[in-house]
C-alpha positions as CSV (number, residue, x, y, z in Angstrom):
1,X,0.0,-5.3,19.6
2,X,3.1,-4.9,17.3
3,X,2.6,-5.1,13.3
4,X,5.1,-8.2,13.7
5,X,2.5,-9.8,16.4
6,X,-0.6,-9.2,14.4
7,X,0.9,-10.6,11.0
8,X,2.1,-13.8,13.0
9,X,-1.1,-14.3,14.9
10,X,-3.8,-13.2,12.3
11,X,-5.1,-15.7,9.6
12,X,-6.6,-14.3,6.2
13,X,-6.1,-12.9,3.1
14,X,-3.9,-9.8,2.1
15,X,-4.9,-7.9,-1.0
16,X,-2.0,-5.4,-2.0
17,X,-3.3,-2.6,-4.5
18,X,-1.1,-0.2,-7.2
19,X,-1.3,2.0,-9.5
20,X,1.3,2.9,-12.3
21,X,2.3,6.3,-13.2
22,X,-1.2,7.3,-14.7
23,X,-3.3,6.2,-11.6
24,X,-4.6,3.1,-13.6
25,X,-5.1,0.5,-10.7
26,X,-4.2,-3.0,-10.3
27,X,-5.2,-5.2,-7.1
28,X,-3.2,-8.7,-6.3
29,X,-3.6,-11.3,-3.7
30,X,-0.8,-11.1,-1.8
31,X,0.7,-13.5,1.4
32,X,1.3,-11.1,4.7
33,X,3.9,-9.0,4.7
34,X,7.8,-9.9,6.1
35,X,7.3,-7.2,9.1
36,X,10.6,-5.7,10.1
37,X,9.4,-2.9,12.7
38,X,6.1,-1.1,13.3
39,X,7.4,1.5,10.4
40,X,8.6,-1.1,7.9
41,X,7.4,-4.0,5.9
42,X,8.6,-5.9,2.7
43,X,7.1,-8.1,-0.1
44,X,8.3,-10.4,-2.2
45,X,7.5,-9.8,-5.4
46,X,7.5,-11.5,-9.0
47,X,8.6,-9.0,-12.1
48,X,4.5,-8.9,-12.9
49,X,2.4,-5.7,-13.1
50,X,2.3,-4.9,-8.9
51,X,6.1,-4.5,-9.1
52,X,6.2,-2.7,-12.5
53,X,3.5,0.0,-10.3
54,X,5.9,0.2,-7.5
55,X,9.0,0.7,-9.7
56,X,6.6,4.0,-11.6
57,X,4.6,4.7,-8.3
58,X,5.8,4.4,-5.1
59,X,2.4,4.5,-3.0
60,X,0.7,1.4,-2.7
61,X,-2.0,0.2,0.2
62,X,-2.9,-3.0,1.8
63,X,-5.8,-4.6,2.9
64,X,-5.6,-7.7,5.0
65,X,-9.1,-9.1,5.9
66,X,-9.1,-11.9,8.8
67,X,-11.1,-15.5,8.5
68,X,-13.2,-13.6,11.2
69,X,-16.8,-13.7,11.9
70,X,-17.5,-9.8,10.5
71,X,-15.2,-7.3,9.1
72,X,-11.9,-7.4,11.2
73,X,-8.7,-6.7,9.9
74,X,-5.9,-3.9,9.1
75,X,-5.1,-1.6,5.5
76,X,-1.4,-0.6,5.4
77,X,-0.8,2.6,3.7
78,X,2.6,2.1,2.0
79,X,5.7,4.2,0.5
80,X,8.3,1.9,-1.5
81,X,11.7,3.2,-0.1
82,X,13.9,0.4,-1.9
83,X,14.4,-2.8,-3.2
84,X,16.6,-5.6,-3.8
85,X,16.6,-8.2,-6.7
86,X,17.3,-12.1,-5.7
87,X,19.2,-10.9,-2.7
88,X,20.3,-13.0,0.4
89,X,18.1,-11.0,2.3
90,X,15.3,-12.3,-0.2
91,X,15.9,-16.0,0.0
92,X,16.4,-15.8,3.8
93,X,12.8,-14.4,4.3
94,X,10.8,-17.0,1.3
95,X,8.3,-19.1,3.8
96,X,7.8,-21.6,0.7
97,X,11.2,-24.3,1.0
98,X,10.6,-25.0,-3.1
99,X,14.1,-24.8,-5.2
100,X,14.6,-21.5,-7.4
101,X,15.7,-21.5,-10.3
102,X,17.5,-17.9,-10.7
103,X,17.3,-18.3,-14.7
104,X,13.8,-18.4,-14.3
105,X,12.0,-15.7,-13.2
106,X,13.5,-12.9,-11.0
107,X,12.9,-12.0,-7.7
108,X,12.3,-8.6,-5.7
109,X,12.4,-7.8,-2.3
110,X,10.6,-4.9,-2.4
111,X,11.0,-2.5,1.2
112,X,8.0,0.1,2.4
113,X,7.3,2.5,4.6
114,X,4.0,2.1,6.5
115,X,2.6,5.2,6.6
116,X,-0.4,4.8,7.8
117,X,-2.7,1.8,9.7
118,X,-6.3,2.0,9.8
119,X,-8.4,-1.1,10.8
120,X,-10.9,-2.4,7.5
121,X,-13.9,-0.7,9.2
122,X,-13.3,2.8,10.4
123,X,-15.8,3.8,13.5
124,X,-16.8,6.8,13.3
């Protein structure tokens, strides 16, 4: 099953983690990702302390845990290869339909490599 399948199919929560420059770490509840291919997956992000990691450190990781009897789920390894602020691109992908108000708050779409995917509970 493609990355794109699993994200459309699976219900849950997504937790994407961070860290800035100096390792200190920062965990934020986060909707699923906007999956473009198996190798690539974007968030949007709010200019709050997950993107400020992300524009110091580029490695990030998350963990999406099913509403599943049990453990189930996947953990994304992730390497930020660009962004976009309050693109097209950005407002295309939004799932919410509320108005936004550009003099508000920016916007990033922020792009990663998926380096790795490992399921939540590694068998060894």
């Amino acid at each position: 099953m493609s990355l794109k399948e699993y994200f459309e199919e699976a219900k849950g929560v997504g937790i994407l983690s961070t860290a800035d420059e100096n390792g200190v770490v920062d965990a934020a509840v986060y909707a699923t990702p906007h999956v473009f291919d198996d190798e690539t997956v974007a968030f949007i992000m709010r200019d709050r302390l997950s993107y400020h990691n992300v524009s110091k450190n580029p490695k990030a990781c998350y963990l999406f845990l099913e509403n599943s009897p049990g453990y189930m789920g996947k953990r994304l390894y992730l390497t930020k290869i660009r962004e976009e602020k309050n693109s097209e691109q950005l407002f295309m992908l939004r799932r919410r339909n509320n108005a936004y108000d550009a003099t508000k708050e920016n916007l990033f779409l922020v792009t990663f490599n998926v380096d790795e995917v490992l399921p939540i509970i590694c068998k060894e």
